[in-house]
N, C-alpha and C positions, 0 to 999 in steps of 0.2 A: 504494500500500500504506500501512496506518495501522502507523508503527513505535513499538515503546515500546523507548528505549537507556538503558540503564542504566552509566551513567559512574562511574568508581570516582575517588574520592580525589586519587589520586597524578596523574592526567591531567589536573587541573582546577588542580591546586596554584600552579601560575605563569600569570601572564597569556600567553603567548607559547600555553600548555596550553589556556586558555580560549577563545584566539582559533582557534585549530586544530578545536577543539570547534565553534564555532560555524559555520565558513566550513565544516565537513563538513555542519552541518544545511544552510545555505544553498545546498549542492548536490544534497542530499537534497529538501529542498524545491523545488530547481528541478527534479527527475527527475522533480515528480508526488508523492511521498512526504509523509503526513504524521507529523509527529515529537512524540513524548511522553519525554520528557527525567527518567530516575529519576537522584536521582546521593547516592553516598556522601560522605565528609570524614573517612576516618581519621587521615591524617596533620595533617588541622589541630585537630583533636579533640585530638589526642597533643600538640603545641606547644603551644596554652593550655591544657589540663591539666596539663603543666611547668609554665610560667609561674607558674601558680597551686599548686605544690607535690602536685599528683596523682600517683598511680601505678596505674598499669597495670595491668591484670590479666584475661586470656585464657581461655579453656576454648575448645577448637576454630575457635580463630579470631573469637572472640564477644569482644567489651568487656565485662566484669562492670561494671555501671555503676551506685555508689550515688548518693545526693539530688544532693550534691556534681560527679558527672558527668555525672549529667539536665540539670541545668541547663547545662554547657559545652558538652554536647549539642547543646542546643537554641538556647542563643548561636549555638554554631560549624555547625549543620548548617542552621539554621533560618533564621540570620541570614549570616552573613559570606559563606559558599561559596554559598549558593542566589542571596543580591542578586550578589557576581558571577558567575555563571556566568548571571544572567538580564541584567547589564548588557553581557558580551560577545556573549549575542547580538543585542540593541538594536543595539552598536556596530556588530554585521554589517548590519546593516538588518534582523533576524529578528525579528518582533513576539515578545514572551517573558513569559511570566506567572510570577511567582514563586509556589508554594505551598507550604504544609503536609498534613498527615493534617486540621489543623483547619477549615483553610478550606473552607467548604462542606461540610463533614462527608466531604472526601474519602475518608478511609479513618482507621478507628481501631484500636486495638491492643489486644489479652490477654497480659497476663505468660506470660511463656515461659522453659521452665528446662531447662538442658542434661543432661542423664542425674542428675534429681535434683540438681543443683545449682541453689540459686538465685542467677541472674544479676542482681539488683539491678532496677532498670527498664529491663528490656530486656525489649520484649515481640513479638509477632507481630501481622500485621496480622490482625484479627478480622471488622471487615464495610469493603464499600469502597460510597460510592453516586460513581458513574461521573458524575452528571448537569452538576457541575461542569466536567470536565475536556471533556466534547465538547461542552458548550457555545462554549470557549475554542476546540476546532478547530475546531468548526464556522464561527468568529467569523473564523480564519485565524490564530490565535496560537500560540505552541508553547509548554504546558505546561510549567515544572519544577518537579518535584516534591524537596523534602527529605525525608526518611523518619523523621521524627519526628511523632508522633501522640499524641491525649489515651487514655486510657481506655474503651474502649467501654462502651456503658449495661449493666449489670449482669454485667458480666464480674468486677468485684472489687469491695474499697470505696474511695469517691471518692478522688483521688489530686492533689497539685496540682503535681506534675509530669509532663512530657512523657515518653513513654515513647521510647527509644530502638530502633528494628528497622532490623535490618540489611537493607540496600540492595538485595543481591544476594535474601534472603530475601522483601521486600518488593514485587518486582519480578515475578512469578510471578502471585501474585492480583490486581495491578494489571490486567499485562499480560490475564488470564481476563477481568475487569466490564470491560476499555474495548473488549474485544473486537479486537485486535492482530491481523496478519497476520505480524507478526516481531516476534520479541524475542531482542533484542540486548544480550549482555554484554559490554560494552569494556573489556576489559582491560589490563595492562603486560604480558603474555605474550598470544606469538601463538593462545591453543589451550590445548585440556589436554596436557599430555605423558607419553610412556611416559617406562617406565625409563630412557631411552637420551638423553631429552631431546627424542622429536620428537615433534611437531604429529600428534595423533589426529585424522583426517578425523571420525569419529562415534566414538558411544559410547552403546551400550544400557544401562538400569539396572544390567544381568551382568555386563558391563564392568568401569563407575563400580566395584560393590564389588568387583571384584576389585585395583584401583585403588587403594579406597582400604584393602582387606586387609593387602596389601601395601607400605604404605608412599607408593606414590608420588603418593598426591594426601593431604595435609598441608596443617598450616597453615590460613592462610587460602582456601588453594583448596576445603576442606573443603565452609565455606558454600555456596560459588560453584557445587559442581557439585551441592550439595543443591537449592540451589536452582534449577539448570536441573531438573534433575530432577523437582523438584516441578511447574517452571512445565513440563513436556512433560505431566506428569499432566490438572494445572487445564487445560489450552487445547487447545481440537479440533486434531484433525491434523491441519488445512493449517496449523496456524501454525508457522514456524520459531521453533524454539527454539536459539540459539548461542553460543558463548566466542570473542571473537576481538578483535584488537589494537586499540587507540585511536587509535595513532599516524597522524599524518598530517591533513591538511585534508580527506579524503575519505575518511574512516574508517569513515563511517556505509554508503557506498555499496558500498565494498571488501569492509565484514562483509557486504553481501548479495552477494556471490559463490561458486557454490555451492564452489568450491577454496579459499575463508579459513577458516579459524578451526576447531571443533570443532562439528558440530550431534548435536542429542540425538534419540535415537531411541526408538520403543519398542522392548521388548523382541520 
C-alpha cells in the first residue's frame, strides 16, 4: 500500500519522538508499504516565536500568522523539524528526502480566511504536481514533506513570503495527486472522542457536525477532523481515511488496523 502519514508537532518534538517515528516507517516499509511523511511543528513554531517576542493568536485552531511568523514558519517548519525528522530517519537506515511546497513545485498555496477573518499568511494548498514526490518512491526514498508553500501563479499578488497551511489541512489534497491507498492522521489522542471521552470507531460527515454542534470536537481537533473530512471527499473510496495515535515504534502499522483509531466514512 502507498501510505501518506501525516505527523503532528508534538510526536516529533524530542529525538526519542523522532526515533519512534522513524523505526514505525522502517516497519512499514518492511511490511511492503510505501511511506509519504506530511508533518506539522506547532509546538516548535510556539518556542521560537517566544524566543523572539511573538504572540499567539488562534481562530479554530489556525495560527493567525503575520510577515513576522511567515518567516519563523518557514525557519521552524521548513528548516529545523523537517532536517530532523529526515535525519532520524537516515539514522534508521530509511533513505528520506526532505521537502517543501517549493521544491519541484510540489504543491502551492491560496490565502485562506477563516469565517471572514483574515489569517495573515496562512493559506490553503491550491494546485499540487505529484511528479516530484513519486519520482523519490519510485527511487525507494521516503518523502517529507513541510507544509509550507510559495504563492501559486495568479492566485494573489507576488508575495515574498512563505505561506503557512496547516498540516492536517494540507494532507487531504496531497494525499488525492499522489494517489494514496491510506491516509493516516497520527495523532496524541487515540481517535476522535465522544462526550464521554471514548474512541469513535467511524464517523460520517452527520456525525463530525453533530460533534462539532455540540461542543465536543474543539480546538485544535476542529482542523483535524475538517480535514479528514475533506480528505474522505478528494480520494476514491478505497482509500482509508483515519485519526489514530503516534505513539509507539509501530504506529504507522497499528493505525492500519481496522480496531485503531477513528476512520471517516461517507455519509
Amino acid at each position: 500500500m502507498k501510505l501518506l502519514v501525516k505527523v503532528g508537532g508534538a510526536s516529533i518534538e524530542t529525538l526519542p519522538g523522532r526515533t519512534a517515528l522513524a523505526e514505525s516507517v522502517v516497519k512499514a516499509r518492511a511490511a511492503g508499504h510505501t511511506v509519504v511523511l506530511v508533518h506539522g511543528g506547532g509546538n516548535q513554531i510556539r518556542s521560537l516565536g517566544k524566543r523572539l517576542g511573538l504572540v499567539d493568536r488562534y481562530v479554530d485552531g489556525l495560527r493567525v500568522t503575520d510577515a513576522e511568523t511567515a518567516d519563523v514558519v518557514l525557519m521552524t517548519l521548513g528548516g529545523q523539524v523537517n532536517r530532523e525528522v529526515t535525519a532520524a530517519l537516515q539514522a534508521a537506515g530509511v533513505p528520506a528526502v526532505g521537502l517543501s511546497g517549493a521544491d519541484g513545485h510540489t504543491f502551492t498555496a491560496r490565502r485562506y480566511q477563516r469565517g471572514g477573518v483574515d489569517l495573515g499568511y496562512v493559506g490553503e494548498v491550491a494546485r499540487v504536481e505529484p511528479h516530484l514526490v513519486a519520482t523519490l518512491v519510485g527511487a525507494g526514498y521516503t518523502p517529507v514533506l513541510a507544509t509550507v508553500a510559495p504563492l501559486a501563479p495568479g492566485e494573489d499578488a507576488p508575495s515574498d513570503h512563505f505561506y503557512n497551511v496547516n498540516a492536517d489541512q494540507a494532507a487531504g489534497p496531497l494525499a488525492a495527486a499522489f494517489a494514496v491507498d491510506a491516509l493516516l492522521f497520527l495523532s496524541d489522542v487515540p481517535g476522535v472522542r465522544d462526550g464521554h471521552g471514548h474512541t469513535l470507531p467511524c464517523l460520517t460527515p452527520a456525525q463530525c457536525a453533530d460533534l462539532r454542534r455540540t461542543g465536543v470536537v474543539s480546538g485544535g481537533m476542529i482542523p483535524k477532523v475538517e480535514a479528514a473530512l475533506h480528505a474522505r471527499t478528494a480520494c476514491p473510496p478505497h482509500t482509508t481515511v483515519k485519526i489514530a495515535v503516534a505513539h509507539g515504534d509501530d504506529a504507522i502499522l497499528r493505525a492500519l488496523e481496522p480496531e485503531r483509531g477513528t476512520t471517516f466514512l461517507h455519509d
